[in-house]
N, C-alpha and C positions, 0 to 999 in steps of 0.2 A: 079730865086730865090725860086719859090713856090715847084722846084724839090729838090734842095736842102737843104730845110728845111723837107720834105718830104725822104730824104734820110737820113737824119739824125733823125730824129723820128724813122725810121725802124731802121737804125744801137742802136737805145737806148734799144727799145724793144725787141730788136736782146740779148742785154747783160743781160738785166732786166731778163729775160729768162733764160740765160746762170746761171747768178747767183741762180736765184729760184732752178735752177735741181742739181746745186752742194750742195744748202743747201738741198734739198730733198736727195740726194743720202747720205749725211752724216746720217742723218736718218734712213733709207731703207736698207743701205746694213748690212749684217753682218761683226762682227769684227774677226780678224786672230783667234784668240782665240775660239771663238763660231764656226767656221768654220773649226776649229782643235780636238776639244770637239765632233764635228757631226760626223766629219770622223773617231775618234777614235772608236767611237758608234759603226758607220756602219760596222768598220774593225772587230769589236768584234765579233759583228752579222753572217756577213758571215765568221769568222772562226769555229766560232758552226755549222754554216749548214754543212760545208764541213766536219770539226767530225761527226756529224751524215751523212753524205753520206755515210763515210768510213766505219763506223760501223756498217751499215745495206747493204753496197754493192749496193746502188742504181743506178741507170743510168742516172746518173746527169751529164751534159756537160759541164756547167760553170754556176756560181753565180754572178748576177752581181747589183750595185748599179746604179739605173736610176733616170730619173728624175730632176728637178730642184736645190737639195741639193747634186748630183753628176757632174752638170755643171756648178755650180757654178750662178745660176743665182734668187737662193732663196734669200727670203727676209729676214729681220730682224727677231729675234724669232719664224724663221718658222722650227719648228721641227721636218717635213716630215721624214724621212727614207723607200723610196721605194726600196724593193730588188726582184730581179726576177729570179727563179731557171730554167733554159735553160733545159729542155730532148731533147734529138733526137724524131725526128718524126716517129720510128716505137715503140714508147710507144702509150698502148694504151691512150684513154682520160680517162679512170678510173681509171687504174692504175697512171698518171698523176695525179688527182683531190686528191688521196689517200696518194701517195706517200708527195706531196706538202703539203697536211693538217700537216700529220703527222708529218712531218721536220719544220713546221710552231709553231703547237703548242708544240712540246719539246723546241726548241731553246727559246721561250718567259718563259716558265715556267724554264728554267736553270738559265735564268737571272731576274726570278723573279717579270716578268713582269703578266700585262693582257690582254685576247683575248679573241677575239668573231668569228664567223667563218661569214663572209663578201659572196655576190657573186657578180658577174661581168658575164663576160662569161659562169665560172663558179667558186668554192667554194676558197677565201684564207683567208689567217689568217690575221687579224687585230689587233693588240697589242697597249699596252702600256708599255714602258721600261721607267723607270725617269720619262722623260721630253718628252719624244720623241716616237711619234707617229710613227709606223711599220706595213709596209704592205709587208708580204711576200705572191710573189705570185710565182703558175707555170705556165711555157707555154712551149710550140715548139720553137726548135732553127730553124730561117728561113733566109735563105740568100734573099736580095734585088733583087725585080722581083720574087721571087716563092712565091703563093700561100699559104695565112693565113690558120690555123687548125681552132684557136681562135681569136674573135679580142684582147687581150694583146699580142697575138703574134708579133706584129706591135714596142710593146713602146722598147723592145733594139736596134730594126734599127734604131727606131728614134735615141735614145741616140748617137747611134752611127753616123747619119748623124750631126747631130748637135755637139759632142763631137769632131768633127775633123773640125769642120768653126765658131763657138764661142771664138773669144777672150777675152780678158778682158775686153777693150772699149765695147764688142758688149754686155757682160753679162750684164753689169753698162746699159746700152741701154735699155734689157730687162726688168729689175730690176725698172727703170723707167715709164715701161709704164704697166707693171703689180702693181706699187703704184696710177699711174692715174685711171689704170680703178677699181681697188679695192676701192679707195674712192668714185666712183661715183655707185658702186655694181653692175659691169658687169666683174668680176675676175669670173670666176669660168664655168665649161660647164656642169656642174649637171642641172638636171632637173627642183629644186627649182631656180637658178638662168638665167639660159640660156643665159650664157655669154661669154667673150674671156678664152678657157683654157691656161695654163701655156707653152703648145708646140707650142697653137695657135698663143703667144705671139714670142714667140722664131722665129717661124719662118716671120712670122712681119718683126719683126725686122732685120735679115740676110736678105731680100729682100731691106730695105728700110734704110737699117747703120746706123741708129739713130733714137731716139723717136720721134726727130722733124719733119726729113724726111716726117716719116708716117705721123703725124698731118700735114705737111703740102700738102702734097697725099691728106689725108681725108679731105682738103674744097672741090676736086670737086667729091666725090665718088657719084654714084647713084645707086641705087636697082640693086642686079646679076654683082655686084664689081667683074670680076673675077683675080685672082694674080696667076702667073706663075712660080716659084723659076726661076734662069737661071740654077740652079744645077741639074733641073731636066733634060734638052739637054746633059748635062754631064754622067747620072749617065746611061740614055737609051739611044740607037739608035732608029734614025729615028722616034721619036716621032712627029707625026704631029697632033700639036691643033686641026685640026676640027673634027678630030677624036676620040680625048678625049670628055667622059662620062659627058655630060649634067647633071647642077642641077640645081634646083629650089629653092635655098635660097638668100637672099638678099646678101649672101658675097660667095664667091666662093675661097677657098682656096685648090690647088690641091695637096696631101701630099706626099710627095718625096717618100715613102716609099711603098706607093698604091695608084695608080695615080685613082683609082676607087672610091677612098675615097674625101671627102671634111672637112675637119680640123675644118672647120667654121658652119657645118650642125648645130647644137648646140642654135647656137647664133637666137636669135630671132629678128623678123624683128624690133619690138621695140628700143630693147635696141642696134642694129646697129646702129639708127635713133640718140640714145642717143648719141652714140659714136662721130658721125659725129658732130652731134649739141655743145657738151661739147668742141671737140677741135675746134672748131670753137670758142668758147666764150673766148677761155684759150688763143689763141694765138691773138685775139682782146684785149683782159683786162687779161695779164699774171698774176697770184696771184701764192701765195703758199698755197694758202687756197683750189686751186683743188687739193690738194694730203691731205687732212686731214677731212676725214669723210664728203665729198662734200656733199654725197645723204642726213647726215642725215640731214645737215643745210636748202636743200632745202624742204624735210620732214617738217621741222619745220615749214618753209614762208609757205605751202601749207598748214600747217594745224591749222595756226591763222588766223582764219576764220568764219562765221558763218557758219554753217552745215545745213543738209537734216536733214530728218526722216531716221539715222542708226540702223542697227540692224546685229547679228549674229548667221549663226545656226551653233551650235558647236555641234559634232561628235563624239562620243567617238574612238579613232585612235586605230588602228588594229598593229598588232606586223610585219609590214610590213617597207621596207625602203623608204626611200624619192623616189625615182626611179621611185617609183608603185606609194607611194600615191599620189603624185604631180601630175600627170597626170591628176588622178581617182577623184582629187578636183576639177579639172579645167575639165574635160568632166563634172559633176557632175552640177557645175555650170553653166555653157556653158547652160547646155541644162534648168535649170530651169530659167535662164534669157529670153529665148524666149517665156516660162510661162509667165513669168511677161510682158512683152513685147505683148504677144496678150492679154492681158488682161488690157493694156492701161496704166499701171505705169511706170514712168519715172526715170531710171537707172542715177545716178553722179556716182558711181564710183562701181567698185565691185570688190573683191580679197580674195586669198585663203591663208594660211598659217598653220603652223604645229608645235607643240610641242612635247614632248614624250607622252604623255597624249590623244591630242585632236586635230582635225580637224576645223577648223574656216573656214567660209565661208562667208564674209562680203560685204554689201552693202548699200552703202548711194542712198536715193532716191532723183531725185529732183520733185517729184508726187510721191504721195504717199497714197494720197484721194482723191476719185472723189465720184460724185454724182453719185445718183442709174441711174439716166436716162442713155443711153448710145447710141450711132449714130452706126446704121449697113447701111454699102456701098454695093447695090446692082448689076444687071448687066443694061445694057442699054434697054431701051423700045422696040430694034429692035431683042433682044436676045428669042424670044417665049419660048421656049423650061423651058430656063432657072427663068424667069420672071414667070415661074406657080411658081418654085419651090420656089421662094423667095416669093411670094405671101401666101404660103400655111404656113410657118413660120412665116410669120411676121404679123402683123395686121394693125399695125398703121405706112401706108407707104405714102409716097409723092416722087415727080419727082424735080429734078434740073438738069438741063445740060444734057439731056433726061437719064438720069439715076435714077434707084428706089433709095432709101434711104429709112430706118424705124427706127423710136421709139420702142427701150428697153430697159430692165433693166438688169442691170449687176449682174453678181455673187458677185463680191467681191468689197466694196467699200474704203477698205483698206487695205493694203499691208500684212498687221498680219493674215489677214483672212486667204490670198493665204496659207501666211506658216502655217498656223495651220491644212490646209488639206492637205499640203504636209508631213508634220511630220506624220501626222496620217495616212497615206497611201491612200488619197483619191485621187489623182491623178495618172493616170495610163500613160500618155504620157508624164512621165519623164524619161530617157536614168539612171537609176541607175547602178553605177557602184560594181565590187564584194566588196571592201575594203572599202567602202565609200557610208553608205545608209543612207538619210536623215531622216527615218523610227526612226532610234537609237536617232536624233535629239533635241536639246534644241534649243527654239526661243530663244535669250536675246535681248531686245530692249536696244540701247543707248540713253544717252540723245542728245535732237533734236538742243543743241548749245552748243559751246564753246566744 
């Protein structure tokens, strides 16, 4: 009886489920229309490039549209238009960088758009046309198995391994699990997010036929997850696993296209952790409230709360991209948290973020005043050598657990103090990064509740 009742509770949650994803997918996907509107765009787009190839005689091999809004697996009002201009590999990489710019920024300015010149690799054009966001870039045209010039030299294989085993079920698949991880804000493999990217998602999914599949994979994943395509035995001979190139990231995805590569490098061990844990909750208590702004709801419960002693040093932010500065906040921080940290102040939470403007570097304490007196741990009574030397420092020492111990007074007996010598340049054993110097700095204190 107890099985059967028990099987019947799974077969409900089974549908409960079923139905959440078709009401999410009515949502999520784009309509014939909006998907005919992009393509019209995109068809537009690359008829300019190829006028200007003709017109200036370039050595252009093919123009091609990639990416998510080319396999059909973008989402609702996603306005992407990635296009990528193919040269032969006996172009140089300058003439490559030059020729690309240039056939970049005419085609946007024909149509009226605007750009800003983007780098990656190296230099493309970044536009706005309408509605629609345009990235034209160049690379080397590379057949599967030969050797990358640049790394975008990669994203038309991809297209291309994927444009030939993406159905329509399997797109509507992707489409779903790029809305799951977008509300919980692990979409994206940029620096500021360090999450699942859109190929990363894609090929998920072609391993695992459904979104469910995977969440149901991911209850028993553990750290150095590795996933194998089977299309990778197909596309090489005699590839043998043990052979293939070790990584050290919590997810291990091996990319069809460069088996040296790992898809998943990106993703952070954290928000793996997220990943695993959220589809864990979703397929215990299915809701459709994990596809709609999940992170910020749980934002919210986390931040009705009493609080610490918060405070932020803001930065004036350098003409620099997310790429550089994300890093450069989080080295920056990293290293002044172990400041705080030998000096006895107790960290709740800390985080970096970025405007056009301004660098924020924020931290709630949970210590944040201590008294002047302060406990130094010495060596043990049988260490000679070193026992002069803690002798000669310290004055006011006594023995516990045959070990010295001594009475002093500390630098700083509040947490504003540290930052106000840090701002001021009085601290020299902090790892300052080029784009991101605390020196340029504003202390702001927040209030200490609510």
């Amino acid at each position: 009886m107890k099985i059967v009742i028990s099987m019947e509770m799974e077969d409900n949650k089974l549908k409960n489920i079923e139905n959440i994803l078709k009401e999410v997918l009515k949502n999520i996907k784009p309509s014939k229309e909006e998907m005919e509107r992009l393509q019209k765009m995109a068809n537009t787009i690359i008829k300019e490039i190829w006028n200007i190839v003709k017109e200036n005689n370039y050595p252009v091999l093919d123009v091609l549209l990639v990416g998510s809004s080319a396999r059909n697996t973008n989402l609702k009002d996603d306005y992407d238009i990635d296009i990528f201009i193919l040269f032969d590999k006996k172009v140089s990489e300058d003439e490559l960088e030059s020729i690309g710019l240039d056939i970049g920024v005419k085609v946007i300015e024909k149509l009226n758009g605007f750009y800003e010149i983007n780098y990656a690799s190296h230099p493309y054009v970044k536009g706005k046309v309408d509605r629609y966001d345009v990235d034209i870039v160049p690379c080397y045209k590379i057949n599967f198995g030969e050797k990358i010039i640049s790394a975008v030299d990669r994203t038309p294989l991809h297209h291309k391994f994927l444009k030939d085993r993406l159905n329509e079920k399997l797109c509507d698949e992707v489409r779903l699990l790029k809305a799951f991880l977008k509300s919980l804000g692990l979409y994206g493999s940029d620096v500021k997010t360090k999450g699942f990217s859109g190929y990363l998602c894609e090929l998920l999914i072609l391993h695992y036929k459904s979104f469910i599949n995977l969440l149901k994979d991911v209850q028993n994943w553990k750290l150095k997850k590795i996933i194998i395509l089977d299309d990778i035995f197909k596309l090489y001979e005699n590839v043998d696993i043990k052979n293939l190139k070790k990584f050290d990231n919590s997810l291990v995805v091996y990319d069809p296209v460069d088996l040296n590569r790992n898809v998943a490098s990106p993703l952070s061990k954290e928000n793996y952790c997220k990943f695993i844990f959220y589809s864990q909750r979703f397929l215990k208590n299915p809701s459709i409230e994990f596809f709609k702004d999940y992170k910020e709801k749980i934002n919210k419960i986390l931040e009705d709360r009493e609080h610490g002693y918060r405070l932020v040093l803001k930065i004036p932010r350098k003409d620099v991209v997310d790429d550089i500065i994300y890093p450069q906040m989080e080295k920056l921080q990293k290293s002044i948290n172990k400041i705080i940290a030998k000096n006895e102040f107790v960290i709740l939470e800390s985080k970096c973020f970025a405007d056009d403007n301004y660098c924020y570097l924020y931290w709630e304490f949970l210590v944040y005043k201590l008294p002047k007196v302060a406990l130094r741990e010495g060596p043990e009574i049988f260490k000679k050598e070193r026992v002069e030397k803690f002798l000669k420092k310290y004055e006011k020492v006594f023995i516990k657990n045959c070990k010295l111990f001594a009475y002093t007074e500390r630098k700083y007996c509040h947490i504003i103090d540290l930052f106000k010598d840090i701002v001021n340049g009085n601290l020299q054993n902090i790892s300052i990064p080029k784009y991101v110097d605390p020196k340029k700095g504003e202390i702001e204190e927040l209030s200490n509740y609510g």
